[in-house]
N, C-alpha and C positions, 0 to 999 in steps of 0.2 A: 241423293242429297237430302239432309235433314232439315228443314222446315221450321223453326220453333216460331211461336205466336206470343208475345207477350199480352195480357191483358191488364188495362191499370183500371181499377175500380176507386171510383170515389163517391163516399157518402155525407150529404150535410144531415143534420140534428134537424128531428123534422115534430113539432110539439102539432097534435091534432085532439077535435072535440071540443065541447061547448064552453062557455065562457066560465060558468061554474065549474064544471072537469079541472079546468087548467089554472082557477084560483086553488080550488085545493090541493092540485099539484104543486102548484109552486110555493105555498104554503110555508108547504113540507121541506122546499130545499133551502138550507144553510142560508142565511144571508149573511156572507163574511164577504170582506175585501182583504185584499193582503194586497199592500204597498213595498215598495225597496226603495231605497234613496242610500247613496253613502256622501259621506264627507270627512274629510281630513282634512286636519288643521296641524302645520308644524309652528312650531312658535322654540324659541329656544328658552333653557332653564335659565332660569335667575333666582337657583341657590343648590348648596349642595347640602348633602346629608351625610356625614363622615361617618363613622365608625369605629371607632377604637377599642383594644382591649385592654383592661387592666387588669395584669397577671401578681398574683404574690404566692409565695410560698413560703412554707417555715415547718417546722418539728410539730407546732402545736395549731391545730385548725383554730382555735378563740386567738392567736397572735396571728395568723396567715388572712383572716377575716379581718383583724384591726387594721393590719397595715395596708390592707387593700382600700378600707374605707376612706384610710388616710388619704393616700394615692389621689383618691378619687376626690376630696378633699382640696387638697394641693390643684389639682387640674382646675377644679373648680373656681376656685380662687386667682389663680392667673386669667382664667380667661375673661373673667368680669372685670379684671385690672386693665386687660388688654382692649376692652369696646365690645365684651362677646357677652349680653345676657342673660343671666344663669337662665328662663326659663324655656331657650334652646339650645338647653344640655337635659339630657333623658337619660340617667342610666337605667339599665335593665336589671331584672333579679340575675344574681350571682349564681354560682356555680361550683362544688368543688370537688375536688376530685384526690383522692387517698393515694398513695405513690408508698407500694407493698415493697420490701427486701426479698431478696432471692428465694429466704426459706423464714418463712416467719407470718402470723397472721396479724401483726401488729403494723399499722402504716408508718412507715419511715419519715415520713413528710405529708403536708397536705397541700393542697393548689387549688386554690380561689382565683376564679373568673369573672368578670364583669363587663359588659358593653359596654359603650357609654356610644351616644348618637349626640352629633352637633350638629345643630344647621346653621352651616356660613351661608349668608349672605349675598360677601366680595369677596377677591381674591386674598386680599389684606385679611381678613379673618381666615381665611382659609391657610394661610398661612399662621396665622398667630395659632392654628389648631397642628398646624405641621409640627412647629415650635417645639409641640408639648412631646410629641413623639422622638425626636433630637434628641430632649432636654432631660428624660425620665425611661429610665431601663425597665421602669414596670408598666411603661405603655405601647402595645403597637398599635399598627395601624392593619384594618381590618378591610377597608375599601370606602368606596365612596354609591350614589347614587344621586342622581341629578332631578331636578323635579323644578315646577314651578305653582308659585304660589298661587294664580288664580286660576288653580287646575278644574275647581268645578265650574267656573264660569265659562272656558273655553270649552268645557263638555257641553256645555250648555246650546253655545254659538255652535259647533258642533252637529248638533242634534238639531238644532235649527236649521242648517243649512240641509243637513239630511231632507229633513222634513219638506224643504219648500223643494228640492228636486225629486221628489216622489210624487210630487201633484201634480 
């Protein structure tokens, strides 16, 4: 019969020598702390941030850019009729794109693009933003994203509660 012996060794950290030795050792080591603490905080959105596109096209890119402006123009203008203030509507730089014939180096058409970002609100503006999508064949709809407004203060609280459970 085979026999085996386990042995278990354990060693603790054993600092030795004179007072002055073991200041200039420890000197030398690092003095850092490292803390963890987490916290989450769900809170729900109260407002959305739409997206929409405004697409035109035409033969000539200076009329495929005007009527896009329009477009954007017209949206504009409903929505501040409707309780939506024009300074959350943001559109973004445009975009266009040349639309070639089968055999030919000349663009057949051209197509201008435009975001536009709304932030509703309520559901009633977010509707009067739906409206516009319905109401206008040169507008789709692009998605949405949900956010809330006192998002740096709940990082804030956040970051606090982190803080006091890591102490």
């Amino acid at each position: 019969a085979l026999l085996l012996n386990a042995t278990i060794a354990s060693a603790e950290p054993e600092l030795k020598g004179t007072a002055v030795e073991l200041t200039q050792y420890l000197t030398a080591v690092p003095q850092l702390v490292a803390l963890t603490g987490e916290s989450e905080m769900k809170v729900p959105a109260d407002r959305a941030v739409v997206s929409l596109m405004v697409v035109t096209e035409n033969k000539s890119l200076q009329e495929a850019s005007r009527l896009n402006q329009e477009a954007r123009a017209r949206m504009l203008r409903l929505l501040v009729e409707r309780g939506v203030p024009s300074e959350r509507v943001q559109p973004s730089k445009f975009s266009s794109t040349p639309k070639y014939g089968l055999f030919g180096e000349k663009a057949k058409s051209y197509r201008v693009e435009n975001v536009v970002k709304i932030k509703a609100q309520d559901e009633k503006e977010f509707q009067v933003i739906a409206g516009l999508v319905d109401g206008s064949p040169e507008v789709r709809y692009e998605g949405v994203e949900f956010e809330h407004s006192n998002k740096d203060e709940l990082r804030q609280n956040a970051l606090a509660q982190a803080i006091a459970k890591a102490g």
